[in-house]
FIKOLZA-1660 file (N, C-alpha, C; in steps of 0.1 Angstrom, whole numbers, plus 5000, padded with zeros to 4 digits):
% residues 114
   i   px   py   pz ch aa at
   1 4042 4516 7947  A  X  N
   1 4031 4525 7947  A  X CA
   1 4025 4525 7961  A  X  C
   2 4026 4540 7964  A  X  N
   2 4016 4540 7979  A  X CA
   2 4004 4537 7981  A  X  C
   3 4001 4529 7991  A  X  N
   3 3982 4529 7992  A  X CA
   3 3973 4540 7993  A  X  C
   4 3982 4551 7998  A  X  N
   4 3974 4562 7996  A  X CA
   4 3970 4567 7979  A  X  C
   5 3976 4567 7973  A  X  N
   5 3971 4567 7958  A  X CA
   5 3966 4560 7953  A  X  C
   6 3964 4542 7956  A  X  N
   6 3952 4533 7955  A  X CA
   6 3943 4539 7958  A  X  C
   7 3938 4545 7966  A  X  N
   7 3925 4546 7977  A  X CA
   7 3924 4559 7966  A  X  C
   8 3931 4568 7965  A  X  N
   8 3925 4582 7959  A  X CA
   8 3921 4577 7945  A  X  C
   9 3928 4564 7936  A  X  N
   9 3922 4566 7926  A  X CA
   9 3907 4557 7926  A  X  C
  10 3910 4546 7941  A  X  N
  10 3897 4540 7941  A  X CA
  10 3883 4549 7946  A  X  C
  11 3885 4558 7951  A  X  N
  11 3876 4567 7957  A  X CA
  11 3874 4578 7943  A  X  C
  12 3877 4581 7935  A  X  N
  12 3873 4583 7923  A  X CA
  12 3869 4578 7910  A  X  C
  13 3869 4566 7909  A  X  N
  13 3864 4557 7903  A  X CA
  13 3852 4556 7913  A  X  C
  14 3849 4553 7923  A  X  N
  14 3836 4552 7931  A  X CA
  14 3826 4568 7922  A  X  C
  15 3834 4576 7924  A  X  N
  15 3821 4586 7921  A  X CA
  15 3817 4585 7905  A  X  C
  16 3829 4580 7898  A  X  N
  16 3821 4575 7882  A  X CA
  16 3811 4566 7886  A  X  C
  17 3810 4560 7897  A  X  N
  17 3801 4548 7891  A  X CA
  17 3806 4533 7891  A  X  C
  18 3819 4536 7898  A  X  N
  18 3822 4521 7896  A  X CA
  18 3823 4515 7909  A  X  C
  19 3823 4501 7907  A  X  N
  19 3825 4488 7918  A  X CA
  19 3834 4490 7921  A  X  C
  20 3846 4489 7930  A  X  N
  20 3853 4480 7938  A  X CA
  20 3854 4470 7940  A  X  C
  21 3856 4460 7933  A  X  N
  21 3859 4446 7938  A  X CA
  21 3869 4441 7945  A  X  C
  22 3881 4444 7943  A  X  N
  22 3893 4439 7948  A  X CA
  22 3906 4452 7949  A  X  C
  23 3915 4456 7962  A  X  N
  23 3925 4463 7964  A  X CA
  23 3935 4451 7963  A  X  C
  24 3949 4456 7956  A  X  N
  24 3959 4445 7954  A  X CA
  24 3954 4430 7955  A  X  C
  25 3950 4427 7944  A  X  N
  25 3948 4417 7947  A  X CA
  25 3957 4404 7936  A  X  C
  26 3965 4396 7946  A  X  N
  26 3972 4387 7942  A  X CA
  26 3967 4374 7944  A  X  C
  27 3981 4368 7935  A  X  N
  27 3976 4352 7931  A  X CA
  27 3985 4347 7923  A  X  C
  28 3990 4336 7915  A  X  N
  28 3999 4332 7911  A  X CA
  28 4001 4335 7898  A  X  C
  29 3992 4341 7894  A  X  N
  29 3996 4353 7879  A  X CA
  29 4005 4361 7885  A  X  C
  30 4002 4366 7900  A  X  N
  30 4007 4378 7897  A  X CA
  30 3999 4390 7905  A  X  C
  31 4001 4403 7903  A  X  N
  31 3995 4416 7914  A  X CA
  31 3987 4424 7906  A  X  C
  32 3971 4430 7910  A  X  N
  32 3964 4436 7903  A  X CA
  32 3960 4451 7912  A  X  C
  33 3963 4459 7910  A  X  N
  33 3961 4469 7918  A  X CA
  33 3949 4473 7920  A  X  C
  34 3941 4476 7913  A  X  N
  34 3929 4474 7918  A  X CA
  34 3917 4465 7909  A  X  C
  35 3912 4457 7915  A  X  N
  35 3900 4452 7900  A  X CA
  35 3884 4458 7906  A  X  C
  36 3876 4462 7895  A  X  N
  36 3866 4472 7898  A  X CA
  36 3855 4467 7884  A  X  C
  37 3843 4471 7889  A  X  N
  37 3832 4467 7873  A  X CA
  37 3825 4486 7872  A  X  C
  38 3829 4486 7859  A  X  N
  38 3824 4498 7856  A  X CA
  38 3808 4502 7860  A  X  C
  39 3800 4508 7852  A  X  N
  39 3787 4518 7855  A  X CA
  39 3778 4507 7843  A  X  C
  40 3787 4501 7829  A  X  N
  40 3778 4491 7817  A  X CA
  40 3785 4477 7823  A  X  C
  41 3791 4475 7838  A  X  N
  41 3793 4462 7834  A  X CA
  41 3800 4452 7839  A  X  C
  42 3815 4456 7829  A  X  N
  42 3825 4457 7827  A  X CA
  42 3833 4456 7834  A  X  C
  43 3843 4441 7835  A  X  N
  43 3850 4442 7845  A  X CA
  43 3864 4445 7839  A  X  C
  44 3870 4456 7850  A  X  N
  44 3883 4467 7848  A  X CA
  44 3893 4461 7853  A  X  C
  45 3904 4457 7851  A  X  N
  45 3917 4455 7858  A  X CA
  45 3928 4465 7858  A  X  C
  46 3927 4477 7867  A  X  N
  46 3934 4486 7871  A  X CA
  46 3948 4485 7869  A  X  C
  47 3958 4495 7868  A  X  N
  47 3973 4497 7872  A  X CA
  47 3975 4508 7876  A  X  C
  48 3978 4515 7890  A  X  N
  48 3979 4525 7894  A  X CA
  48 3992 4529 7896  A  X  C
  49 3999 4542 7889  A  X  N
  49 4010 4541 7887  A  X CA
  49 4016 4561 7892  A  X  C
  50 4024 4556 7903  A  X  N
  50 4026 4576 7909  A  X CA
  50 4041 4579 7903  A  X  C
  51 4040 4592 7900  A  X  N
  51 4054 4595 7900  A  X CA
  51 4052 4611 7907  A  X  C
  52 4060 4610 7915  A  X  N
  52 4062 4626 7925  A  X CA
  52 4059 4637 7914  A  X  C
  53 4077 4635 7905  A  X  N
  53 4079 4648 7894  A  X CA
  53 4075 4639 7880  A  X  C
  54 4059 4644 7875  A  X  N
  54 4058 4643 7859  A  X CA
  54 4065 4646 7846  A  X  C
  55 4072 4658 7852  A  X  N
  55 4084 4665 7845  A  X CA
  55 4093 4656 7839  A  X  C
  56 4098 4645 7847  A  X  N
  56 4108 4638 7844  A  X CA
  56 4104 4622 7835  A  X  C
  57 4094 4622 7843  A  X  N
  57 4091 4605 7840  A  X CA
  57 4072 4604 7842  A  X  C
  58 4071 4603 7830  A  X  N
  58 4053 4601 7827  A  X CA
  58 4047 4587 7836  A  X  C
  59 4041 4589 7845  A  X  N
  59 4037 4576 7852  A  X CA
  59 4029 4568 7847  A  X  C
  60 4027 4568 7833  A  X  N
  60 4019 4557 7822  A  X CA
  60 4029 4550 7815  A  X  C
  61 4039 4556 7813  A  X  N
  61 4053 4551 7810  A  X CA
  61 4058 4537 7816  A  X  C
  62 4054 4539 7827  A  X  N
  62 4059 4530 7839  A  X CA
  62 4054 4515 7833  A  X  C
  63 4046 4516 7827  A  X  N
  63 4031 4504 7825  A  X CA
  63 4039 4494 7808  A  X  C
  64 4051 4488 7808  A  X  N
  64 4058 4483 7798  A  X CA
  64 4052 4474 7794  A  X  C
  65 4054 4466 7781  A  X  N
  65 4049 4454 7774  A  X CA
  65 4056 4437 7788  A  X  C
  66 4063 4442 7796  A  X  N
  66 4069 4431 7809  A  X CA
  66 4055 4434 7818  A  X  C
  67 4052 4445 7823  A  X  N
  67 4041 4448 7831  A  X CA
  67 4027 4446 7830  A  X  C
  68 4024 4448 7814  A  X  N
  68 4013 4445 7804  A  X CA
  68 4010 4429 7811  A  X  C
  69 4026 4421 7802  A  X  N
  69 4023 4410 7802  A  X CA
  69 4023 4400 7820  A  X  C
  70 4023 4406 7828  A  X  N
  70 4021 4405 7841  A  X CA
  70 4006 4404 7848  A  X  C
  71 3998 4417 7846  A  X  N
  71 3988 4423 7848  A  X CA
  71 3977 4414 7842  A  X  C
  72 3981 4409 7828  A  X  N
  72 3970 4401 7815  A  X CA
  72 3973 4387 7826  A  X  C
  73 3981 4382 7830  A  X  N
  73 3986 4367 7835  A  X CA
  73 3978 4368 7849  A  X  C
  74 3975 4376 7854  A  X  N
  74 3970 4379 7872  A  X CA
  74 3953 4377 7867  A  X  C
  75 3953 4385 7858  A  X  N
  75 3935 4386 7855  A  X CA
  75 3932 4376 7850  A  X  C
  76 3939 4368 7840  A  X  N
  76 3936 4351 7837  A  X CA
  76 3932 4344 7847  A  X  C
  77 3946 4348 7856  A  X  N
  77 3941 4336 7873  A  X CA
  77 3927 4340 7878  A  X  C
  78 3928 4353 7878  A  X  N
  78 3916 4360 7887  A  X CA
  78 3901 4354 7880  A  X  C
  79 3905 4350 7865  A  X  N
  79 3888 4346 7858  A  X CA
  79 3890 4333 7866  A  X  C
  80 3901 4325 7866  A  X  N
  80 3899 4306 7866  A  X CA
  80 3888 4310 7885  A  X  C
  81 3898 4318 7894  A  X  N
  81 3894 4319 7903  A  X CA
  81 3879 4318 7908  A  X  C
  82 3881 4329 7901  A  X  N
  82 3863 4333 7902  A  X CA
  82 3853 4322 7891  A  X  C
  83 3857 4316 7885  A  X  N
  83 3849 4307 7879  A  X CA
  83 3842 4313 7868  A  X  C
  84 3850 4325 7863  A  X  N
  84 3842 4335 7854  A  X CA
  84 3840 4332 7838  A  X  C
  85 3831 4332 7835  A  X  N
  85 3827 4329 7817  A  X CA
  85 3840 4334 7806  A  X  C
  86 3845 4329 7800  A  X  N
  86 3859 4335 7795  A  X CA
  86 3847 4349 7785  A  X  C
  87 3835 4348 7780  A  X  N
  87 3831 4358 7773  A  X CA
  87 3830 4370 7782  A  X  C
  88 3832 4371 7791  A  X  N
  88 3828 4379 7805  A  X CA
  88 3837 4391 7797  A  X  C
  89 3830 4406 7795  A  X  N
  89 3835 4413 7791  A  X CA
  89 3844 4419 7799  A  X  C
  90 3857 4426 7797  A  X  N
  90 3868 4430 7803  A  X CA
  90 3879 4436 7800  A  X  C
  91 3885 4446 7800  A  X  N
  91 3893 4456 7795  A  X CA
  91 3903 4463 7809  A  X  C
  92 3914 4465 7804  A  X  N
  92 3929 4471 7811  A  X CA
  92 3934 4484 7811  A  X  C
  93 3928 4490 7820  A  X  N
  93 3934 4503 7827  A  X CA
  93 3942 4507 7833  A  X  C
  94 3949 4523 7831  A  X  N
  94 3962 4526 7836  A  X CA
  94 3956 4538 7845  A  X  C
  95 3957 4541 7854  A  X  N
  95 3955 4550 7863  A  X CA
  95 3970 4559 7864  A  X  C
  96 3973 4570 7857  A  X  N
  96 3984 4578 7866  A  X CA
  96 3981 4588 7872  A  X  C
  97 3986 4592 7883  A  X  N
  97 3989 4605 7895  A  X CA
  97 4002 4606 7897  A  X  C
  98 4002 4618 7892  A  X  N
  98 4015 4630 7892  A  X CA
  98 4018 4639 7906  A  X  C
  99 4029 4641 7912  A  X  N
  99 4027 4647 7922  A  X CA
  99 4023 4659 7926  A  X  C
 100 4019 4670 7915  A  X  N
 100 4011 4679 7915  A  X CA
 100 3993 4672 7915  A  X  C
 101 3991 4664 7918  A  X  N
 101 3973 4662 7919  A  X CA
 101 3966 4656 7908  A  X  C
 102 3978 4657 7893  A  X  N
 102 3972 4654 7883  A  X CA
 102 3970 4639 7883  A  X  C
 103 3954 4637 7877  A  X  N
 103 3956 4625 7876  A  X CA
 103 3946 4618 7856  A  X  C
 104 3954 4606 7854  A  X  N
 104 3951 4605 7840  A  X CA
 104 3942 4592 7842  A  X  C
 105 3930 4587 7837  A  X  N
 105 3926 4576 7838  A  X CA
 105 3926 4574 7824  A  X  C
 106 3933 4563 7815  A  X  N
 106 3933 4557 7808  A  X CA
 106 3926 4544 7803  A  X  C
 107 3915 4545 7796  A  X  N
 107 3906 4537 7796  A  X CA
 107 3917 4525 7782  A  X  C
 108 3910 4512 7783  A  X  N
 108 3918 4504 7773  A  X CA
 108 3927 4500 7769  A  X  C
 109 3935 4509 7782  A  X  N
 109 3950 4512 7781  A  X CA
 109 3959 4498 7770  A  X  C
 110 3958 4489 7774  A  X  N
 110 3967 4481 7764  A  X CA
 110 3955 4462 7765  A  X  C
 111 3956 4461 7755  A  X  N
 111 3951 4444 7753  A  X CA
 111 3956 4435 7762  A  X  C
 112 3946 4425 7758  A  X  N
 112 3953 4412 7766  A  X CA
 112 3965 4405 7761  A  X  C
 113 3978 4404 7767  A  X  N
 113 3989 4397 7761  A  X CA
 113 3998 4388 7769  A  X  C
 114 3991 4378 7760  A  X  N
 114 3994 4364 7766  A  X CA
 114 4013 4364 7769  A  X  C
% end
């Protein structure tokens, strides 16, 4: 995934209202594309996912029960890290962008899975 589609989906998440906390941010879970706290809170753990042609291959698609379980293992690290309350509310989003401009923000996109 190019940085340039990080930055476009972080620069629109900015005008909802959200934080920026962290661009790729790694650690021995693993890689988090973007982590951000919503407008109530809420801390987001992003997956930003491009595909040129939509036609062929849905870029939410991309985001498997292997990737799920990657994404859930990075944000565990990222709570021990940060020394965060395990009640600390928190939810898993999929960001896709299509090569035509489309873009899908998927809220809840999948649970935490150990």
């Amino acid at each position: 995934m190019g940085t340039s589609q990080e930055e476009a989906a972080a620069a629109m998440l900015r005008r909802q209202g959200y934080e920026i906390l962290e661009h790729s941010h790694r650690n021995r879970g693993g890689e988090i594309d973007l982590i951000a706290r919503d407008p109530a809170g809420v801390l987001v753990f992003l997956e930003i996912k491009y595909r040129r042609d939509s036609r062929l291959y849905d870029p939410l698609e991309a985001v498997d029960i292997k990737k799920q379980r990657r994404i859930s293992r990075a944000a565990l690290w990222y709570f021990r890290e940060q020394r965060l309350p395990v009640e600390t509310p928190c939810r898993f989003d999929v960001i896709g962008i299509s090569g035509d401009g489309r873009v899908r923000h998927i809220r809840n996109a999948f649970p935490y899975m150990p």
